[in-house]
C-alpha positions in Angstrom: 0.0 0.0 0.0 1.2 3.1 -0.7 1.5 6.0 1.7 1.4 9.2 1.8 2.0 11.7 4.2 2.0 15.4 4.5 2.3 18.4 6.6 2.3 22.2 6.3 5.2 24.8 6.6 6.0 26.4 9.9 4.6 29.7 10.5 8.0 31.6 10.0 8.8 29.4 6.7 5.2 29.9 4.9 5.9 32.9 3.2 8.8 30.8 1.6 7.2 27.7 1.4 3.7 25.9 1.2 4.1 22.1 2.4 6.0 19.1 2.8 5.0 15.4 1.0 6.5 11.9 1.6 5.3 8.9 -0.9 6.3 5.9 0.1 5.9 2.8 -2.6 5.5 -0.8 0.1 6.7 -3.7 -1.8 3.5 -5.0 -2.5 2.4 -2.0 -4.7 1.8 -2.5 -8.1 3.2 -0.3 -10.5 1.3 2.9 -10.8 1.7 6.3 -13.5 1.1 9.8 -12.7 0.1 12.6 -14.5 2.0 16.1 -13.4 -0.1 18.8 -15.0 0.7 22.7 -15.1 1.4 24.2 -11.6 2.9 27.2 -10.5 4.8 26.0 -7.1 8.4 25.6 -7.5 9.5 22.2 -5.8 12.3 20.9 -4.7 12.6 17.0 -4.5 15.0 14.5 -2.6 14.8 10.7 -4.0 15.2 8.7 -1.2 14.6 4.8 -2.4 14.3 3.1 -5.8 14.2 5.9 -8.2 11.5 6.3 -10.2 10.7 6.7 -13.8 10.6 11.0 -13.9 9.9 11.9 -17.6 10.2 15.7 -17.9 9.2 16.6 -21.1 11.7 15.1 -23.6 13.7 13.3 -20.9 14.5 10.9 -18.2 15.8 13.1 -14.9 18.1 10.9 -13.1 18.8 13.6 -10.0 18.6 12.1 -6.7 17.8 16.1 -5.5 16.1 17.8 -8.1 14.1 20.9 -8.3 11.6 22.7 -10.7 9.7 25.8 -11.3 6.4 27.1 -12.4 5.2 24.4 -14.7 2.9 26.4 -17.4 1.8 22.9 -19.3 1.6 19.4 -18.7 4.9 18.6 -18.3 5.1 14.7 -17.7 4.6 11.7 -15.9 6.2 9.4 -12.8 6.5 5.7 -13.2 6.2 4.2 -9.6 7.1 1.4 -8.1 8.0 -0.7 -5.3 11.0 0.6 -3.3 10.1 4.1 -4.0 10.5 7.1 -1.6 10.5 10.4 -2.4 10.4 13.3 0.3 9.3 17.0 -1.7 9.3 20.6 -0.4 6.7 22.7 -2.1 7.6 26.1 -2.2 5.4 29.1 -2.6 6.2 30.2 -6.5 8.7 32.8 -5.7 9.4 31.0 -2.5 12.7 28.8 -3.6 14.0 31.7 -5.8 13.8 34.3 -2.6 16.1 31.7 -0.4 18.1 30.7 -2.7 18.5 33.9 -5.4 17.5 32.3 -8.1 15.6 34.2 -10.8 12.1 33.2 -11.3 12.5 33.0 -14.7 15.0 30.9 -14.6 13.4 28.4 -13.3 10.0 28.7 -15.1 9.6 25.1 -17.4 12.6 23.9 -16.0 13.5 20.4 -13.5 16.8 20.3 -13.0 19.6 18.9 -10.6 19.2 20.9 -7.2 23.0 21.4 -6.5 23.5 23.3 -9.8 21.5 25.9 -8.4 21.5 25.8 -4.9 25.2 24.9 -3.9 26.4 20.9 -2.6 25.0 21.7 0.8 21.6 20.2 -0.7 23.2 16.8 -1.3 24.3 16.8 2.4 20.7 17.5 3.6 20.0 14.8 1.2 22.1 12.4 3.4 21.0 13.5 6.4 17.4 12.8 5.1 18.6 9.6 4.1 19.8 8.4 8.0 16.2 9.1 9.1 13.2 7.3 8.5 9.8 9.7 10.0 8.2 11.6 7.9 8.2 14.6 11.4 12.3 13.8 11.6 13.3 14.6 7.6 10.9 17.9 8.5 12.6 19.2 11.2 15.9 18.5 9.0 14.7 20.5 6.1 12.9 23.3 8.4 16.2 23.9 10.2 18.2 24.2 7.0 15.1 26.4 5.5 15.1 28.5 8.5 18.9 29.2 8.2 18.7 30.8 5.0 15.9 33.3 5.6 18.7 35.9 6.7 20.2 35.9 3.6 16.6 35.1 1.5 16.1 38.3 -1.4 13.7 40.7 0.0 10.0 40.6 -1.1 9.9 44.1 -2.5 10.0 43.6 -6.3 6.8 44.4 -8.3 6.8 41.2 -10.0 7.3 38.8 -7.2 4.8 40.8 -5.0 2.2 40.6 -8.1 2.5 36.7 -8.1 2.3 36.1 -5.0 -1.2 38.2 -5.2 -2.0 36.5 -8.4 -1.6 33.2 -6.5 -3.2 34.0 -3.0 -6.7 35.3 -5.2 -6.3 31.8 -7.0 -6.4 33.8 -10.5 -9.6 36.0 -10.0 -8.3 39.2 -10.0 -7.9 41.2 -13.2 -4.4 42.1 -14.8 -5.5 46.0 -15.7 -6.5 46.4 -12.0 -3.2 44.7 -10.9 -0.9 47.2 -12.7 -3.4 49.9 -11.7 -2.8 49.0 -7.7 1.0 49.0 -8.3 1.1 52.6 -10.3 2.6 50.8 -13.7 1.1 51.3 -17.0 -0.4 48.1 -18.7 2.1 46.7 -21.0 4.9 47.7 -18.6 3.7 45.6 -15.7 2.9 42.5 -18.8 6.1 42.9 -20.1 8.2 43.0 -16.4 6.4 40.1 -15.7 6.9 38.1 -18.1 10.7 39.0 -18.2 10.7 38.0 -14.7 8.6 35.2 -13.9 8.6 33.7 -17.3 5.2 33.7 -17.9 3.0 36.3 -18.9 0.5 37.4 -15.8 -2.7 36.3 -17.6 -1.0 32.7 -18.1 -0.1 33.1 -14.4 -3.6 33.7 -13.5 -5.1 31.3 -15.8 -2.7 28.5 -14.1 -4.0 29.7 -10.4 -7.4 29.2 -11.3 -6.7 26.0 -13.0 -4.9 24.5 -10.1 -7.3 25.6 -7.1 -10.0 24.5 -9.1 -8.4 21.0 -8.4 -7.3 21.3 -5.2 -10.8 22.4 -4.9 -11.8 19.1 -6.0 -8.8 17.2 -3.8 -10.4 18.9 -0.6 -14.0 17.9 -1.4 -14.4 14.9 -3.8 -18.3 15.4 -3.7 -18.5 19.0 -5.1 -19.8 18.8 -8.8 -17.5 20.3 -11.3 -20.3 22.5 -12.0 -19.7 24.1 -9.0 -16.5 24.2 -8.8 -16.3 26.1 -11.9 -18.8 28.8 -10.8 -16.9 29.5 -7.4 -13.7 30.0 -9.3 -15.2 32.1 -11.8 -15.0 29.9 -15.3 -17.9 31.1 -17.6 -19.5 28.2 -17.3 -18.2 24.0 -16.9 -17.1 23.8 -20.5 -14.6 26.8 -20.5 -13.3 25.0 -17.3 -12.9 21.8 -19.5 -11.3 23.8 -22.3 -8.7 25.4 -19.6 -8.2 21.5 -18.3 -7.4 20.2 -21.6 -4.8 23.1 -22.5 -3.2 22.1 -19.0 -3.5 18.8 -18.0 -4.2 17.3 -21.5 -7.5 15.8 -20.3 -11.0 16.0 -19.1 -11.3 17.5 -15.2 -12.6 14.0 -14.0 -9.6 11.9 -16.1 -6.9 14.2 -14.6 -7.9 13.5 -10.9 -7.8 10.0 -11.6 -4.6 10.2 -13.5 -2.3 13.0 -10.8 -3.0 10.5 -7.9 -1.1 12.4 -5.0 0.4 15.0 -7.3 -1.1 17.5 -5.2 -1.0 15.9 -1.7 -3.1 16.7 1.1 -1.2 19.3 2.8 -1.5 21.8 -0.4 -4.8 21.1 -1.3 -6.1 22.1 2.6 -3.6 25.2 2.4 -6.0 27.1 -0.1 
């Protein structure tokens, strides 16, 4: 049976980072695949077991600590299977780029090896992961590392990052013109900032925020209708909200739930 287990971030970490996620693949657990669809939390992820199949795009990612950005498509799959067991930080979508002064933008479409960018330290947390077993144990581990870089994090000021992170907390519903208009920028200024910036243009930002509480949405409450769903997050009506799920998780709303599995576990779907 597989398990899954998740927690949120520590009050003085959340405006850094969302949750936390173990999967653990028992060895009688059949093999399983899993849809990643677009999402716009960067997340960092320590292999900790058998590693699995992670196709990215057009290719196999062999990192044992890997991390990735704003995802603005469906951007692969994960073959599981027994022996597996991952342990994943999910970051708020500037969060990893504040702590460890990244650009956003760099980041953006990208799943790449975790020291590259964020210095050999992260294969000794890695370790250290590895001599523990609890879930509550490799948290304190990666909150205490976390918490030690908040000194040196890159402050929060910056137009674009502050716009995101709005974008994000109003789960898309909040209009780009008005956006710029609340930060004293003229239209195309603020569109073209952002984009340079974050990598993504703000209405494909806000189009991805909609899309993905729309399935936490679903995660959180299995027996809400679709229908519903699509009226509280402000789709037109339930076939523009099928339109937006095949641009971004190449299937039908009901199909993709079935097909992400724990994708999205727990922990983020009951932060919304």
């Amino acid at each position: 049976m597989q398990i899954i287990t998740s927690s949120l971030a520590r009050p003085e970490l959340r405006p850094y980072v969302r949750a936390y996620a173990q999967r653990e693949c028992r060895t009688d657990d059949s093999d399983q695949v899993i849809s990643v669809p677009a999402q716009l939390e960067q997340i960092l992820n320590f292999e900790l077991g058998v590693m699995p199949g992670i196709h990215y795009r057009d290719h196999l990612v062999s990192d044992v600590v890997a991390v990735g950005g704003t995802q603005t498509d469906f951007s692969g799959h994960l073959d599981l299977q027994a022996g597996v067991e991952s342990f994943a930080v999910f970051f708020q979508p500037a969060g990893w780029s504040m702590l460890f002064k990244t650009p956003v933008c760099e980041m953006t479409n990208r799943f790449m090896d975790a020291t590259a960018v964020g210095g050999s330290r992260l294969r000794e947390l890695w370790n250290r992961l590895g001599e523990v077993s609890a879930f509550e144990s490799r948290v304190l581990i990666v909150e205490e590392y976390l918490l030690g870089r908040i000194p040196s994090a890159s402050p929060r000021r910056e137009v674009t990052t502050s716009a995101a992170n709005v974008i994000f907390r109003r789960r898309g519903a909040i209009g780009i013109t008005a956006l710029a208009s609340a930060y004293s920028i003229g239209l195309r200024q603020f569109e073209r900032s952002f984009e340079r910036d974050v990598g993504v243009s703000p209405k494909s930002f806000a189009r991805i925020a909609r899309f993905q509480s729309a399935l936490d949405a679903k995660l959180v409450s299995p027996q809400r209708t679709w229908l519903d769903i699509a009226h509280s997050f402000g789709y037109h009506d339930q076939m523009h909200m099928i339109h937006d799920f095949e641009a971004l998780g190449r299937t039908t709303p009901t199909h993709l739930i079935a097909q992400m599995a724990d994708v999205r576990p727990p922990a983020l779907a009951s932060a919304m």
